[in-house]
C-alpha positions as CSV (number, residue, x, y, z in Angstrom):
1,X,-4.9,-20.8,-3.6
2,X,-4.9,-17.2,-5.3
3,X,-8.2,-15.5,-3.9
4,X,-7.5,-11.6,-4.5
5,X,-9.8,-8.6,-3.8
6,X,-8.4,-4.9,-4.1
7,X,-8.5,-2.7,-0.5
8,X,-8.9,1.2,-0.9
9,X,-8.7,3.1,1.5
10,X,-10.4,6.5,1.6
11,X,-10.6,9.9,3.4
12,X,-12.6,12.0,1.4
13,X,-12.7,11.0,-2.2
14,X,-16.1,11.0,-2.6
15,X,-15.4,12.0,-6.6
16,X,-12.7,9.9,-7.7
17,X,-13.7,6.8,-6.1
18,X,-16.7,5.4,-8.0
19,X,-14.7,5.3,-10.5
20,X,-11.4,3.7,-9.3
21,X,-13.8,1.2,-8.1
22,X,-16.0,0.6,-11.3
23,X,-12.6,0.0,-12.8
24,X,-11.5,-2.8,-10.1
25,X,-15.0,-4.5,-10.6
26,X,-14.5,-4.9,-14.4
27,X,-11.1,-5.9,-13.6
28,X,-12.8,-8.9,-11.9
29,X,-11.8,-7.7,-8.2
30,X,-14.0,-7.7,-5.2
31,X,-13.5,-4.3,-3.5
32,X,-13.4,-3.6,0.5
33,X,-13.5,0.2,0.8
34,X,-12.0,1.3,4.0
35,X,-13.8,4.5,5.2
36,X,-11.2,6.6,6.9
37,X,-13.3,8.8,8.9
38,X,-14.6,11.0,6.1
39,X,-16.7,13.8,5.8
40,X,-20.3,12.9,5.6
41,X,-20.7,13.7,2.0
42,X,-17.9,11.0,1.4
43,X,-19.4,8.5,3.6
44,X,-23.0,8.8,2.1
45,X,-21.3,7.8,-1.6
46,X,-19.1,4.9,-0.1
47,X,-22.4,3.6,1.5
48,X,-23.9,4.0,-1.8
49,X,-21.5,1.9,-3.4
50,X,-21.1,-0.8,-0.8
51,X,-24.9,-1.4,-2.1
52,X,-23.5,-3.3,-5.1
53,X,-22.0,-6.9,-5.5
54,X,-18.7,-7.7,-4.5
55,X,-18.3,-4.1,-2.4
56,X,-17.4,-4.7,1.0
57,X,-17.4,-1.7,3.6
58,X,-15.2,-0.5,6.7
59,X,-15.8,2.5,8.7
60,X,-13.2,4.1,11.2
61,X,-14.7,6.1,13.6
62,X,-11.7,7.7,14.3
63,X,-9.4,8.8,11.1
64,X,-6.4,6.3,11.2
65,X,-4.4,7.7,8.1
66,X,-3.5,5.9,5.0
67,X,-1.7,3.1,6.8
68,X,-3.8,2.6,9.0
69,X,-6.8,2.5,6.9
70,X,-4.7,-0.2,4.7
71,X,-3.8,-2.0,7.7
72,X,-7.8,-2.2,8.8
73,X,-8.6,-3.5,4.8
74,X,-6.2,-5.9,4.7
75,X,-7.8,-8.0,8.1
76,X,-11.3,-7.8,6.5
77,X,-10.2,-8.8,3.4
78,X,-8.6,-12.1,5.4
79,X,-11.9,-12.1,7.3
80,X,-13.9,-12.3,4.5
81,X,-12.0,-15.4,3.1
82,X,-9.2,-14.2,0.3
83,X,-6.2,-14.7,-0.1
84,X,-4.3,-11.8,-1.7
85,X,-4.8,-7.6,-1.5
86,X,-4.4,-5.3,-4.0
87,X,-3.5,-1.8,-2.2
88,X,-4.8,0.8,-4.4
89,X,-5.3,4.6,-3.8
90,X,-8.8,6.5,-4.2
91,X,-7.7,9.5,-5.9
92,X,-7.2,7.4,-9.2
93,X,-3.8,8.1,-9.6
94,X,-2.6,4.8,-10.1
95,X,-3.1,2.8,-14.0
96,X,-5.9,0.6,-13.5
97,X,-5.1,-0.7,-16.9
98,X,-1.8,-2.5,-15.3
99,X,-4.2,-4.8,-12.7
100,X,-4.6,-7.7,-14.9
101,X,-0.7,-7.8,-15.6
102,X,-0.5,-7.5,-11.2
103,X,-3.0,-10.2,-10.6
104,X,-1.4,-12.4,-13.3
105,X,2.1,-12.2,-12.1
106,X,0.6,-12.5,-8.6
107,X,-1.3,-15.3,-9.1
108,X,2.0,-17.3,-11.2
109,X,3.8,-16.2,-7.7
110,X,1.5,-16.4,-4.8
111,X,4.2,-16.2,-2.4
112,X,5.4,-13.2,-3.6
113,X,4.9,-9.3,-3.0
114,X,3.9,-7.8,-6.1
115,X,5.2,-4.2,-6.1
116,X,4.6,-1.4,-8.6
117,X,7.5,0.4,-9.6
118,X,5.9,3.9,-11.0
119,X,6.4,5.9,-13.9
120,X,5.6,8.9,-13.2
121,X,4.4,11.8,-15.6
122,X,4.7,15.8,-16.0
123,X,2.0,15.9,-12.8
124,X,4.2,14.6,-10.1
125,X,5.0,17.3,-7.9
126,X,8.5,18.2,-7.7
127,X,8.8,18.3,-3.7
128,X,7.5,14.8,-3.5
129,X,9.6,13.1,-6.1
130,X,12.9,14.7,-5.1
131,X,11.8,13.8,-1.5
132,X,11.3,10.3,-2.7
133,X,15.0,9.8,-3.4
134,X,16.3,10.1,-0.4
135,X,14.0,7.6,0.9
136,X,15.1,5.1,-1.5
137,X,18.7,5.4,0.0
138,X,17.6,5.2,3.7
139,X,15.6,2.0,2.7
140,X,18.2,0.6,1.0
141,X,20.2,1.1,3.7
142,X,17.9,-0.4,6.5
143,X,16.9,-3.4,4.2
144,X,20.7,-4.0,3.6
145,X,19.5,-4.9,0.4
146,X,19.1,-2.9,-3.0
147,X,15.5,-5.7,-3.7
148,X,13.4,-2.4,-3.1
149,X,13.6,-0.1,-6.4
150,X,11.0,1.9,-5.0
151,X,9.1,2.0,-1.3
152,X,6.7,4.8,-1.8
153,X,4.0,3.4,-4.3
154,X,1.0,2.2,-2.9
155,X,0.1,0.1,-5.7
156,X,0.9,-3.4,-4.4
157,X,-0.4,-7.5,-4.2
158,X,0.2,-8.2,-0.8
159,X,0.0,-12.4,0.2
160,X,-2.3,-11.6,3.3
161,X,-0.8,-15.2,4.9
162,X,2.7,-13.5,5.7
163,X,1.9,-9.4,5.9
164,X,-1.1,-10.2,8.8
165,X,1.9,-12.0,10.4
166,X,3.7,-8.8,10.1
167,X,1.2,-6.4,11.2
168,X,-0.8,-8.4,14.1
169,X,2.7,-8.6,15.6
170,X,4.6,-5.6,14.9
171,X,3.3,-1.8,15.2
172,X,3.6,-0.4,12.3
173,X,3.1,3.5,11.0
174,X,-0.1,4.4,10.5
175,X,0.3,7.2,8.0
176,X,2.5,7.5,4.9
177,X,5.0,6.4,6.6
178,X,3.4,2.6,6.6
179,X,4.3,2.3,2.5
180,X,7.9,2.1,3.5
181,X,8.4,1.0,6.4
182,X,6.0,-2.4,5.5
183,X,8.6,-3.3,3.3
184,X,11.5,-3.3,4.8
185,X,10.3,-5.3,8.1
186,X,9.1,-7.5,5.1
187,X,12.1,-7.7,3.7
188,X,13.9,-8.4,7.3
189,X,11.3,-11.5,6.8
190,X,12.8,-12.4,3.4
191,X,9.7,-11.8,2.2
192,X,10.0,-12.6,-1.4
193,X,9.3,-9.7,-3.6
194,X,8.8,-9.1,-7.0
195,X,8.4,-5.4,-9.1
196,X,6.1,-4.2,-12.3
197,X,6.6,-0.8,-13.5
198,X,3.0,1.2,-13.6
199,X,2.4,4.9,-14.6
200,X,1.3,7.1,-11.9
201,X,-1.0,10.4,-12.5
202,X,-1.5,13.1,-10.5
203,X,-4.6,14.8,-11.1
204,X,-4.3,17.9,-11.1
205,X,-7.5,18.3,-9.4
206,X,-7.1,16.1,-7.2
207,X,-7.1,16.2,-3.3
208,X,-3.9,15.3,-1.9
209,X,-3.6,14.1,2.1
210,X,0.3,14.4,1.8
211,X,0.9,17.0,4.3
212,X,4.7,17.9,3.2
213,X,6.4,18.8,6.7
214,X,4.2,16.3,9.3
215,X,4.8,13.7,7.1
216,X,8.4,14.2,5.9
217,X,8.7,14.1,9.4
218,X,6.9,10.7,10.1
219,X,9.1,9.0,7.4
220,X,12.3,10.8,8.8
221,X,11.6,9.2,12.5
222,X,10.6,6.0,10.7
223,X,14.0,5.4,8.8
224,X,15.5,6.4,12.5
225,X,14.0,3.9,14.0
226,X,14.7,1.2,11.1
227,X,18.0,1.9,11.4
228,X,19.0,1.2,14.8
229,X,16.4,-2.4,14.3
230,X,18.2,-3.3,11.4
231,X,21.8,-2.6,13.6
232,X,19.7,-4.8,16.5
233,X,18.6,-7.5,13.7
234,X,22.0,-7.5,11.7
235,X,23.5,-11.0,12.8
236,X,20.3,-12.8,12.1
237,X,19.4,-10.8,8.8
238,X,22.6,-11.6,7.2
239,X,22.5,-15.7,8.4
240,X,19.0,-15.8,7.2
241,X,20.2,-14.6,3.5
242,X,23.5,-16.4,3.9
243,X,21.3,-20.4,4.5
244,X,18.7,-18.4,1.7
């Protein structure tokens, strides 16, 4: 059964998100917007547009960050009876064009994580991408597997059957440091996993929540903490992906 909807969370996007949402509606995809505790002005547009068909509201009292926002989508989406998430941001930096390719691929593999690989433009800001790299070694390294090109992009089909599992069991970052660190306890799983490339745009008037220090250090801590699990988990990784 391939029942997919898209989850979005937002804190304070109140500009770019009617349209990242007109976009997933045309695309054919039901829409839970996850209302991170955002300013009143925000929160008056997403209850606005949870007046149309096939818009689904969540409001946070308390602002939970992007992961946690996610994390809060992706059990109403299960509530309200599909099967499959598509995590997308609200800034509308992510190709909405590619979503038909996702839900195709998705739907051929309904086991599967479908994962956008981006392809990133002249807007990316330097700090971030260079950052990026590092993290793609440190996942690498607590996945004990080279399966995930890239960890970052939250532009992703997530099976709801086997992530719920993950996240109703495990306590998981609730900030930017959820993108990465979902994955790899995935892959621990052997979640099976699959990767599209997508273009990614920042706009250059866009509102950013990446705060570069707090953050960096929220991902830093997390890859800590992976890394002595995966040392805990070794033995039973590597027999799972030895009988796989």
């Amino acid at each position: 059964m391939h029942n997919p909807c898209a989850v979005i969370p937002v804190y304070n996007h109140e500009t770019a998100v009617p349209a990242v949402v007109g976009a997933l509606l045309a695309a054919g995809l039901p829409c839970v917007l996850v209302d991170d505790a955002s300013s009143p002005a925000c929160s008056a547009v997403l209850e606005q547009l949870a007046r149309g068909e096939h818009i689904f509201l969540v409001r946070l009292a308390i602002n939970q960050g992007k992961g946690g926002a996610v994390m809060a989508g992706l059990r109403e989406a299960a509530r309200l009876g599909f099967t499959h998430a598509l995590q997308v941001d609200a800034d509308g930096q992510h190709d909405l064009r590619d979503v038909a390719t996702f839900m195709q691929v998705s739907q051929q593999n309904p086991q599967a994580l479908i994962c956008g690989y981006p392809q990133y433009d002249d807007s990316v800001p330097k700090g971030r991408l260079y950052a990026r790299y590092l993290t793609h070694v440190w996942v690498w390294i607590n996945s004990l597997s080279l399966q995930i090109p890239d960890s970052m992009c939250g532009f992703r089909v997530y099976p709801l059957t086997p992530t719920l599992a993950l996240i109703n069991t495990v306590k998981l970052g609730k900030r930017m440091d959820f993108d990465p660190e979902i994955l790899v306890r995935l892959a621990w799983r052997n979640q099976p996993m699959r990767w599209l490339p997508t273009k990614v745009h920042y706009p250059q008037d866009g509102l950013s929540h990446f705060r570069l220090f707090h953050d960096n250090a929220l991902i830093s801590g997390m890859h800590t903490k992976l890394f002595f699990g995966m040392l805990i988990r070794l033995p039973s990784i590597l027999w799972r992906r030895c009988k796989a």
